[in-house]
N, C-alpha and C positions, 0 to 999 in steps of 0.2 A: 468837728462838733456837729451834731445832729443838729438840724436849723429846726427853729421853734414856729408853730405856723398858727398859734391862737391870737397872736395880735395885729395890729391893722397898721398903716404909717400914723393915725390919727391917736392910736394906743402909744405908740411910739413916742409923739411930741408929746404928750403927758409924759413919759415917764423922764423923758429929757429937762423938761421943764422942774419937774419933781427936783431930779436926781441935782440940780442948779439952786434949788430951794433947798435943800440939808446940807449941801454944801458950802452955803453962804448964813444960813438960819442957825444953824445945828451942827456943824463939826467942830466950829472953832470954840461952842458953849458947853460938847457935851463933856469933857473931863470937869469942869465948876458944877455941872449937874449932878455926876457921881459925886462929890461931895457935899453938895446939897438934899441930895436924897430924895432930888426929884429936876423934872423941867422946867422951866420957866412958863407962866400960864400965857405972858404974850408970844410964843410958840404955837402956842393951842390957835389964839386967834386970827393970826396970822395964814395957819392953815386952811382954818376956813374961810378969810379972805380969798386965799386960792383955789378954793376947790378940790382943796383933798381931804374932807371930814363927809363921811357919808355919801358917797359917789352917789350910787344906786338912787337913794330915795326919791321917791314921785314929786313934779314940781308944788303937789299940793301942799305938800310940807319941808319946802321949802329946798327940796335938795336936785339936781340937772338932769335923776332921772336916765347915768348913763349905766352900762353895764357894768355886771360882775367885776369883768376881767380892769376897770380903773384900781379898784379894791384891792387887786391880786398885785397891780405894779405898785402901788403905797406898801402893800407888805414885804414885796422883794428888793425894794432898796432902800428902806430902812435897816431891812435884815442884812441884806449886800453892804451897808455902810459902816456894819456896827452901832447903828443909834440905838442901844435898845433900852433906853430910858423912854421913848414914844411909847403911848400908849393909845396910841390913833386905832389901831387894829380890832383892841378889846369893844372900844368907843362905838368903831362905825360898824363892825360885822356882827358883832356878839350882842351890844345892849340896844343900840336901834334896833334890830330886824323884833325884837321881842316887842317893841312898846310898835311895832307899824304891824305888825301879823298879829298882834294880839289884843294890842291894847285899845280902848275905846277910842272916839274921834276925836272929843274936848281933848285926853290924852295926848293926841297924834298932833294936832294944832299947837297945842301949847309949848309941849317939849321938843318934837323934832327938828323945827328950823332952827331952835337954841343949840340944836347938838349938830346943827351944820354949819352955824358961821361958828360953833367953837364957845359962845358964850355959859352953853351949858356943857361938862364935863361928865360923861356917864361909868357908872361900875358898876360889877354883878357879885354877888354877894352869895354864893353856895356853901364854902370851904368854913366848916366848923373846929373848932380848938380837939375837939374829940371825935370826929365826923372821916374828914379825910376826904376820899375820893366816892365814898357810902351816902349818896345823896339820899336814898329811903331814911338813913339814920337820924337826920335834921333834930334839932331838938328846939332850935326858935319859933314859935308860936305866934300866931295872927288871932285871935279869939275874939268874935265877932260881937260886938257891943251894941248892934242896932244902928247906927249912922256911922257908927266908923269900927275899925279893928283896933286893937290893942295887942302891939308887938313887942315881946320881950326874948330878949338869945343876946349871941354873938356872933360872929365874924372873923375870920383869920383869913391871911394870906390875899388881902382882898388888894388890885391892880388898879392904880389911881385911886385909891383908897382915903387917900389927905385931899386931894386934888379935885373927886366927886361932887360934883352940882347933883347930882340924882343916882339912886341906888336903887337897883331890880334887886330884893330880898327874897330869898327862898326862905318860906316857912310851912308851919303845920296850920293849919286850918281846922286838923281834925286828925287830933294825937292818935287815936283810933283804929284809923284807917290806913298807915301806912304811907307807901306810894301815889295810893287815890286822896289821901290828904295834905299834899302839899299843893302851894300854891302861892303865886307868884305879886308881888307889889311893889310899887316906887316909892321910895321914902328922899324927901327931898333937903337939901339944907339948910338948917333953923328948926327943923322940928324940934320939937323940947322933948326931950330925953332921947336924941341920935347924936351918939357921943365917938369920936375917933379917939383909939388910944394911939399907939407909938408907931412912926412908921420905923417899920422893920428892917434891920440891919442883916442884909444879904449876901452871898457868898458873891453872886456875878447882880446883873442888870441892874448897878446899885444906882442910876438915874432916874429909874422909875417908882416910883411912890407905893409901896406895899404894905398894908395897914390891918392892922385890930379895929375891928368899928363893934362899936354896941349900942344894944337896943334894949332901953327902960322904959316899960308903958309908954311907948311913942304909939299917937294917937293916928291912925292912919287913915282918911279916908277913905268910902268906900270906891269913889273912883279912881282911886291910886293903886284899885285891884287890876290885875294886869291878866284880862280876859275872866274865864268861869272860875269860880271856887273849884279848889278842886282840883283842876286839868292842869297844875303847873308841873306833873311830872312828865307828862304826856308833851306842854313844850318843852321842857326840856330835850327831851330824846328829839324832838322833830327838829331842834336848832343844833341839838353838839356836832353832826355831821360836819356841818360849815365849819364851829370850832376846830376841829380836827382836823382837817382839809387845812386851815389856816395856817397853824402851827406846823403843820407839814412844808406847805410854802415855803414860811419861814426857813425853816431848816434849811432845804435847798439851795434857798439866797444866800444864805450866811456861809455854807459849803462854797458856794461858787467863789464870796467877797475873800473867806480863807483861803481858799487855793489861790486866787489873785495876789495876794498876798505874800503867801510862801514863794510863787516868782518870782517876786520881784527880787524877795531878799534872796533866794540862792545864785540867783544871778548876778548878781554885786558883791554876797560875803564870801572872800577867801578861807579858805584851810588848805595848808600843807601843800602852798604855794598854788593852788587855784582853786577855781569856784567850787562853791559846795553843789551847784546843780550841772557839774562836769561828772561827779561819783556818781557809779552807776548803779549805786543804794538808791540814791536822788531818784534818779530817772527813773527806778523801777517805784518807786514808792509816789510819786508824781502821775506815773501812768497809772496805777490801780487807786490812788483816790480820782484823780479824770474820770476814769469808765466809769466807776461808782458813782458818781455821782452825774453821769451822763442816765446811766440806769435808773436813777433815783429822778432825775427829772423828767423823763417820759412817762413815768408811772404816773408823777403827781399831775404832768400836764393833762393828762388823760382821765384823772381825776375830775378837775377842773372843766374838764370838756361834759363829762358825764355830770354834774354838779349847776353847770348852766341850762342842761336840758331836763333839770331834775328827776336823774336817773341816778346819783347816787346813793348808795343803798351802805346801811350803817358798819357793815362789816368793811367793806372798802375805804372808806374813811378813816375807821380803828385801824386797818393796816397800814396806810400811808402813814399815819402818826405816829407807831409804832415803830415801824423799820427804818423811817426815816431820821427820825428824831435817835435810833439810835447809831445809822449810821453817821449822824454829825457828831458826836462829840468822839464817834471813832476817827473822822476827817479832822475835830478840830485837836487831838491827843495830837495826830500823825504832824500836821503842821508846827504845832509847839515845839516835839522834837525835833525837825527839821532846822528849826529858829538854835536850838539848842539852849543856854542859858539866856540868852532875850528873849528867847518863846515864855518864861517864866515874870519878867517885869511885868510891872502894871501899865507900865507910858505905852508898852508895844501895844497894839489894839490882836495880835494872836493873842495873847493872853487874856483879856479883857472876854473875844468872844468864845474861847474855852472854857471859860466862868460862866457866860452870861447860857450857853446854850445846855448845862449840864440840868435845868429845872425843865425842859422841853420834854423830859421824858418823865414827868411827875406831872403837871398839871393839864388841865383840858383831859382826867381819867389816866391815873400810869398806865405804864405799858403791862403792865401785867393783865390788868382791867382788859386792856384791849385786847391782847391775847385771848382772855379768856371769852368776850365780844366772837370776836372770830372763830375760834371750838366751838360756840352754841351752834352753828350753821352748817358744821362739819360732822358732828356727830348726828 
């Protein structure tokens, strides 16, 4: 294996430490999760007792302040473990960086240290019943009342969706204008008329909380604007990079947690009086998911490397999330078969992350989107 050279010994005892935390916190709860249709919120707290909600953030607000690359080991062994009812990832990378890069200081004080010991629960709310991955399309309205907004839409497909203490809203500002009229705000819980409907019954990550939320004249105020009227398309595009990047991670992990996986058991289950990883179908099919995904991790590391020096650039991100995400559910098909009819149960955790990884190539923009991301640069 090509040795990985972004983390330090110090990167290392975090992720050891981690990896001793989901093992003892979270593996033996998450099948009662999948039937609960979500995690348990003292999970949530817990985490942030330890230090894994929000690495990055600055001590002013309440978080250690450490690098990137803490961020990067929370999402590769949650994804290496099959936990994928955590919703840490959406929480600390995707809905913090907005409310600390964008959002006012009262803002920054009040929510951030909430969303690092865990007491507040964050989601991002883009995904429309009619919308899709067409962010310009938006049709939820902010309509500005003098001291505060007035927000009316909906919500779909929205991640911690039941579970949210706070919601970054993408809406219209200014039906008008398109693109230049969207714009970004926190609607928190209790407001009178922020209404969640059903959490949504999914084909895989059925741990994690996936929700309908809507919005009736929810009175917003004006501080709960998350930077200028206006410019919420503009952060958008400056934060999905990270999105992207993340997801890709993801993948990776969960390739590796699967291939570990499929060893174990070819190496223990018999057919036709010896091991299934003695057939040299195995071996060949073994060795081209390895490379694959040896390939596929150098790209993303290098990602990551470009990403901390912020040299990321959007079309490389669109790729990594793209080609990665679709070579996992080709790694996690090949695995399944491999399992043969237990690759198919729900107890076996190959079958669980062949479900859970098959939405990796639809949300955070499908890959088609990305593709088409990537053609703008080339033509």
């Amino acid at each position: 294996m090509i040795p990985r050279t972004l983390f330090s010994p110090e990167h290392e005892g975090f992720r050891d430490t981690l990896r001793k935390f989901l093992e003892k916190e979270s593996v033996p709860h998450h099948a009662q999760w999948e039937e609960d249709g979500q995690v348990s919120r003292e999970l949530w707290l817990k985490a942030g007792e330890n230090g894994f909600l929000c690495p990055t953030l600055p001590e002013a607000y309440g978080g250690p302040a450490a690098d990137y690359l803490y961020s990067i080991i929370v999402m590769e062994e949650i994804a290496r473990m099959g936990q994928s009812g955590i919703g840490w990832g959406l929480h600390t990378d995707i809905v913090a960086p907005y409310i600390e890069h964008y959002g006012n200081e009262e803002m920054k004080l009040r929510l951030l240290p909430k969303m690092v010991s865990g007491d507040l629960i964050g989601a991002i709310a883009m995904t429309e019943p009619g919308g899709g991955s067409d962010l310009q399309a938006v049709k939820t309205t902010a309509i500005d009342q003098g001291d505060h907004y007035l927000l009316n839409g909906s919500k779909t497909f929205i991640t911690n969706g039941q579970m949210a203490d706070i919601v970054i809203v993408v809406a219209k500002t200014d039906p008008s204008q398109g693109a230049k009229g969207i714009s970004l705000f926190v609607v928190e819980r209790g407001m009178p008329g922020f209404e969640r409907g059903r959490n949504l019954h999914k084909v895989g990550m059925k741990a994690q909380d996936t929700s309908e939320l809507f919005f009736n004249d929810v009175k917003v105020p004006k501080a709960n604007l998350i930077g200028a009227e206006g410019m919420g398309f503009v952060y958008l595009m400056q934060e999905l990079p990270q999105e992207r990047l993340g997801i890709a991670v993801n993948a990776v992990a969960q390739m590796e947690g699967a291939l570990q996986l499929t060893l174990d058991y070819v190496r223990e289950r018999k057919a036709f009086g010896k091991r299934v990883g003695d057939f040299q179908n195995t071996q060949y099919k073994l060795a081209e998911i390895h490379t694959k995904i040896e390939v596929a991790r150098t790209y993303v590391d290098r990602c990551i490397e470009l990403h901390m020096q912020k040299k990321l650039d959007i079309q490389s991100a669109a790729a990594a999330k793209y080609w990665v995400t679709d070579l996992q559910f080709e790694v996690a098909d090949e695995c399944v078969q491999l399992f043969g009819g237990y690759g198919y149960m729900w107890e076996y955790p190959i079958a669980r992350m062949w479900a859970d990884c098959r939405v990796q190539r639809i949300y955070g923009g499908t890959n088609e989107i990305m593709k088409g991301i990537i053609a703008r640069t080339l033509i």
